[in-house]
C-alpha positions as CSV (number, residue, x, y, z in Angstrom):
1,X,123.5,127.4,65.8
2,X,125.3,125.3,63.6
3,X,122.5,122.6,63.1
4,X,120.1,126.3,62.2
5,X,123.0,127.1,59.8
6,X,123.2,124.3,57.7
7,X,119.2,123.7,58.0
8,X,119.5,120.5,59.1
9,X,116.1,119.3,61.5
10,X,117.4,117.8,64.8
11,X,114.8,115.1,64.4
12,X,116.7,113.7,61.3
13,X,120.0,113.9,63.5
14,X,118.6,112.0,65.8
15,X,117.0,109.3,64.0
16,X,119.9,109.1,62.2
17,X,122.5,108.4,64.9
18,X,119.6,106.3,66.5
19,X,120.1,104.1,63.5
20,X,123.7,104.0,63.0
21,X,124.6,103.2,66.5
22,X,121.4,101.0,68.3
23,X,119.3,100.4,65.2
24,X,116.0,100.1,64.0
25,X,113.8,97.5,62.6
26,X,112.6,98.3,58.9
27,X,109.9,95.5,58.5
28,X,109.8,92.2,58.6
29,X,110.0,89.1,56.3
30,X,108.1,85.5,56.5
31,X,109.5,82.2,55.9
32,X,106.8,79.8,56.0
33,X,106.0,80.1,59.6
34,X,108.7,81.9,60.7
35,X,109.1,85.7,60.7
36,X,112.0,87.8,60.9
37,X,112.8,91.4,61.6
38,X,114.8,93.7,59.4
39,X,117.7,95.1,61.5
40,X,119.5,98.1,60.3
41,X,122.4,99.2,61.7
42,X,126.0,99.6,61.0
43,X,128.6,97.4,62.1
44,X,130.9,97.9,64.9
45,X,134.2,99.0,63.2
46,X,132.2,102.1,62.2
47,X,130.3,102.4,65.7
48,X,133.0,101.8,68.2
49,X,134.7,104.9,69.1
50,X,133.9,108.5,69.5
51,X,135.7,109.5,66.2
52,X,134.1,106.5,63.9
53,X,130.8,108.6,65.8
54,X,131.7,112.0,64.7
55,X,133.0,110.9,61.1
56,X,129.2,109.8,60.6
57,X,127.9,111.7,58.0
58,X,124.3,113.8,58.0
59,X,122.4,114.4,54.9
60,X,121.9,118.1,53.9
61,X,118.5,119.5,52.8
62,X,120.4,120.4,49.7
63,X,121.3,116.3,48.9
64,X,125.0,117.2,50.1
65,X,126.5,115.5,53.3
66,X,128.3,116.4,56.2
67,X,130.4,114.8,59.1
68,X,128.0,114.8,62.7
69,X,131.2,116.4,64.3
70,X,130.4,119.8,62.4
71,X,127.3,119.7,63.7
72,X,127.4,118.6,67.1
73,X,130.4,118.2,69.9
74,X,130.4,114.3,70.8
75,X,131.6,113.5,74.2
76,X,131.3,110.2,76.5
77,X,128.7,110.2,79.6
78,X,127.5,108.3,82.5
79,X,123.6,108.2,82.4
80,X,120.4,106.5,82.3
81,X,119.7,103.8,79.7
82,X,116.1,104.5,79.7
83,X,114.9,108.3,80.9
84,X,111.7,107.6,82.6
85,X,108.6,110.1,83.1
86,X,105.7,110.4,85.2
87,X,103.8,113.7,85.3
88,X,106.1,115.2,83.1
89,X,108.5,114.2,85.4
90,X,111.8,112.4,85.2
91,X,112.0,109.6,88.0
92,X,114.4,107.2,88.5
93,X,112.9,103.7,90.4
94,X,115.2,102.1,92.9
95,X,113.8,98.0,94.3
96,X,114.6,96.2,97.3
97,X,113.9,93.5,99.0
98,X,113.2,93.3,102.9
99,X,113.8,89.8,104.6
100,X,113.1,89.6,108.0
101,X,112.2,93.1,109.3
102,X,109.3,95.4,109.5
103,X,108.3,97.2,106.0
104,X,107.5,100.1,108.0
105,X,110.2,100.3,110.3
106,X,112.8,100.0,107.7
107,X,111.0,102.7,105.6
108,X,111.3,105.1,109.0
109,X,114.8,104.4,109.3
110,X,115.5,104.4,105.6
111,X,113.7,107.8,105.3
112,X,116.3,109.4,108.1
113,X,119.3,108.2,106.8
114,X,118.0,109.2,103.6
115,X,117.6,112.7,105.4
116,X,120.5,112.8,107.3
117,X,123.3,111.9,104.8
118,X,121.5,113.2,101.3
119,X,120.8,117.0,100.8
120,X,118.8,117.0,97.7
121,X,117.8,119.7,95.5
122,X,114.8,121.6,95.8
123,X,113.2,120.2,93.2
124,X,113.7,116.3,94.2
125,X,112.0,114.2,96.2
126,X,111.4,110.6,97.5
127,X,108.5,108.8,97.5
128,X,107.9,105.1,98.7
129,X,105.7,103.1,96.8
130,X,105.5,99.3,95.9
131,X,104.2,97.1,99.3
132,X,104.4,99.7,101.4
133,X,102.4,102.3,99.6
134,X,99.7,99.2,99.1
135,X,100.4,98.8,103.0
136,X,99.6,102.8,103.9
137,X,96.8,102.9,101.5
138,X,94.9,99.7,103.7
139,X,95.9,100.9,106.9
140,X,94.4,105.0,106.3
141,X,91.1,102.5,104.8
142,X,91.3,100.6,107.9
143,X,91.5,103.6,110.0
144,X,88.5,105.0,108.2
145,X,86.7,102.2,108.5
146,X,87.0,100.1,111.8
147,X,85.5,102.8,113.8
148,X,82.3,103.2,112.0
149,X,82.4,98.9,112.1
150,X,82.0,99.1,115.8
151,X,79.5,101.6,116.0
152,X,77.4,99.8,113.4
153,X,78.1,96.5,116.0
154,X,77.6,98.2,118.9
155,X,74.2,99.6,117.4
156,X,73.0,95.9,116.0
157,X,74.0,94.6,119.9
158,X,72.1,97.2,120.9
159,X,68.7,96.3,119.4
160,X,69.1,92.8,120.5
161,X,70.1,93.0,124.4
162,X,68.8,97.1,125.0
163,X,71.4,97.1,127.0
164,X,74.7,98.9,126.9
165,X,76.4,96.9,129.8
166,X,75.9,93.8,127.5
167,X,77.6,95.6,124.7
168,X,80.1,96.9,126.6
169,X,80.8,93.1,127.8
170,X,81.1,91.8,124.3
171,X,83.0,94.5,122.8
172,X,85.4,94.1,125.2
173,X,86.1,90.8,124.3
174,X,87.1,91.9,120.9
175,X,90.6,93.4,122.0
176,X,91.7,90.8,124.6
177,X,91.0,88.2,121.4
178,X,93.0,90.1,118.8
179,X,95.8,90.4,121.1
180,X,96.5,86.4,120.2
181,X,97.2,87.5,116.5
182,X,99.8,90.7,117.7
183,X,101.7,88.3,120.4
184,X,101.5,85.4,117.3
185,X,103.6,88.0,115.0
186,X,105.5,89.2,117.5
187,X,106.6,85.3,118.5
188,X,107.2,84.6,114.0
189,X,109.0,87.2,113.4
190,X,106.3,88.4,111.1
191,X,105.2,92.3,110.6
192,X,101.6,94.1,110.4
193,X,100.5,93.9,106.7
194,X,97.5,93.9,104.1
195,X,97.0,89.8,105.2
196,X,98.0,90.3,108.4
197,X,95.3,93.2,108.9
198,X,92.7,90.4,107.3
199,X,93.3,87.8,109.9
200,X,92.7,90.6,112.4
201,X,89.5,91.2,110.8
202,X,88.4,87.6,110.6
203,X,89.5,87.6,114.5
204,X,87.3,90.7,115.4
205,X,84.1,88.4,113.8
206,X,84.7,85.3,115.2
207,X,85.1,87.4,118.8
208,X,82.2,88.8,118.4
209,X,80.0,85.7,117.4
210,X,81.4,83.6,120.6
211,X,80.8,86.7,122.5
212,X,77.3,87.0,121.1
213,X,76.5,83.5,121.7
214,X,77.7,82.5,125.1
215,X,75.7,86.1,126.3
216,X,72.9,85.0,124.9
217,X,73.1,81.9,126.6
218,X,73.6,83.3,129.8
219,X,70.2,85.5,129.3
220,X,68.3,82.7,128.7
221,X,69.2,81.0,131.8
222,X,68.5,83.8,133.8
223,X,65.2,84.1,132.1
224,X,64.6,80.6,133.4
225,X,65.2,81.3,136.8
226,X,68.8,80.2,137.6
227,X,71.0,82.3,139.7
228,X,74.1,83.8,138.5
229,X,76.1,81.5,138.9
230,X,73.7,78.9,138.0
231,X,73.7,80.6,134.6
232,X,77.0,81.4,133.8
233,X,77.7,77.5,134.8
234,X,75.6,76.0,133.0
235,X,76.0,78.7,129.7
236,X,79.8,78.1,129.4
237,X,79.0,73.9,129.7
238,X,76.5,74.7,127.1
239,X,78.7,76.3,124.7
240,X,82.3,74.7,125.4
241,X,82.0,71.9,123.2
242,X,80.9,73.7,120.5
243,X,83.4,77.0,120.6
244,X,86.1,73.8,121.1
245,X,85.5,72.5,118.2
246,X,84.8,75.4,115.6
247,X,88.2,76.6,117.4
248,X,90.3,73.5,116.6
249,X,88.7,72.7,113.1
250,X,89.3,76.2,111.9
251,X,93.1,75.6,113.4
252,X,93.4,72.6,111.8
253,X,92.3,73.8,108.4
254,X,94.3,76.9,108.4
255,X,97.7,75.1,109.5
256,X,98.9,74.5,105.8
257,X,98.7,78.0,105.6
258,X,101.5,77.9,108.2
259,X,103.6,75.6,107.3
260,X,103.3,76.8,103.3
261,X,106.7,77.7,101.2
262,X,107.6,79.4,98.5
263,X,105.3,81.3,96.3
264,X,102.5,83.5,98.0
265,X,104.1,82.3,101.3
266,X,104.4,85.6,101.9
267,X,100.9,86.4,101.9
268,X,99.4,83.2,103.6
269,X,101.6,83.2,106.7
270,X,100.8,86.4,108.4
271,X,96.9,85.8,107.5
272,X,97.0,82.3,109.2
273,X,99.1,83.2,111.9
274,X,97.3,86.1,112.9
275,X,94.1,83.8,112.7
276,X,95.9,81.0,114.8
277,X,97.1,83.0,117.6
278,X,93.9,85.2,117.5
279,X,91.9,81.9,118.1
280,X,93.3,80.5,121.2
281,X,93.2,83.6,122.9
282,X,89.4,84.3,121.4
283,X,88.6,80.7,122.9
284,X,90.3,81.9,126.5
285,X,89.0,85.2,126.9
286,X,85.1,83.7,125.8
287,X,85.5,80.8,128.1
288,X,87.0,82.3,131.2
289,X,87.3,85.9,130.9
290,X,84.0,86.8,129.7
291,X,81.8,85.2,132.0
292,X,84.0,86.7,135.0
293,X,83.2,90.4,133.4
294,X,79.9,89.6,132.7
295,X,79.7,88.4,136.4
296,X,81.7,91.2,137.9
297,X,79.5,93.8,135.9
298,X,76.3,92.5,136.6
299,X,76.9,92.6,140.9
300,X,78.3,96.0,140.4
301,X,74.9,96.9,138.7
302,X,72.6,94.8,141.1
């Protein structure tokens, strides 16, 4: 009412006190190749109290002046430096950093403390963002995704072996290898993540290409004649020097990863570690396990 009286726009007020007490930059000037900014503001015997504040003086539409404390009722607040907005919204951002725990699980238990100790108003909320919204985001992708992955595989296997008991065989080689890359986390102290969930996609190929190979190699045989046994000998012979050595040179490349420190550590070490540990137990299960399914399954069908 009293800024209406006077007739006195709240925009001038504002860029007045705006000037007097942070200040603002009128141009700049050049000297040679140096440039400076013009700084206006008053100094801080006139800025320094509440009452050197309300003393400051607005200029009337009529040329006159007047003190701000006429105008306005000056007090001294706790707030924001900077108000931010997002959808018209005022949010305030708080950051942390998490050493040595799961994202996920300290989310969950943040969230009920959160709930349990803080009754906001209606109108507030909380929402999680930074890594773990990245996180969320790749895992509902994942879960979107992997599904129609495997069915796509478990066609492709299809058209090469017309046979769903050879599929079956290979596919489950795929979890017994990726359980390397959880027990390999588990062991580092490491938690699930967007590099993480890439080594256990680069784990689910390799799986399925030893799989694929050493099945193959045990068709052949039998196509040849051999027994069973004769075949899954001489297929696993066949292909243990080569799954050996893909296995250990991929191991021994991928160990920097491991070992890495400092920046983007934080990235490369659950990839490579997942990949490590998803390796030995890929070269296991192909090697032992899955000629001992492929054996079991195929005297169950005979």
């Amino acid at each position: 009412e009293k800024i209406a009286r006077y007739g006195v726009n709240i925009s001038e007020i504002q860029e007045t006190i705006e000037a007097a007490i942070g200040g603002i930059t009128l141009g700049q000037i050049y000297e040679e190749q140096k440039r400076f900014d013009i700084f206006l503001r008053f100094e801080p015997e006139f800025r320094k109290d509440i009452e050197q504040i309300e003393n400051l003086l607005i200029r009337l539409p009529n040329g006159g002046q007047i003190p701000l404390i006429h105008l306005a009722s000056i007090k001294e607040v706790v707030g924001p430096r900077v108000i931010s907005r997002e959808n018209n919204k005022r949010f305030i951002t708080i950051q942390c950093n998490i050493r040595g725990r799961d994202i996920v699980r300290f989310v969950d238990e943040a969230q009920k403390e959160i709930d349990k100790n803080i009754q906001f108003p209606p109108e507030y909320l909380v929402k999680w963002g930074g890594q773990f919204e990245l996180q969320q985001r790749a895992n509902r992708r994942l879960t979107l995704i992997t599904p129609i992955t495997l069915a796509l595989v478990a066609l492709l296997l299809f058209t090469i072996f017309y046979s769903f008991q050879e599929v079956l065989i290979i596919l489950i080689n795929i979890p017994l290898a990726l359980t390397g890359g959880i027990i390999a986390l588990k062991i580092s102290g490491l938690y699930l993540s967007v590099p993480a969930s890439i080594g256990f996609i680069a784990i689910f190929g390799i799986a399925l290409e030893d799989g694929l190979v050493l099945l193959s190699a045990f068709q052949r045989r039998l196509k040849q004649g051999n027994s069973m046994k004769e075949a899954i000998i001489e297929g696993v012979n066949t292909k243990l020097r080569p799954v050996l050595m893909t296995t250990f040179t991929t191991i021994f490349g991928i160990m920097p990863l491991l070992l890495i420190k400092g920046p983007g550590a934080e990235i490369q070490r659950p990839l490579a570690t997942v990949v490590v540990g998803g390796l030995i137990t890929s070269t296991i299960v192909t090697l032992i396990v899955l000629p001992l399914v492929y054996q079991s399954l195929k005297k169950a069908k005979d």
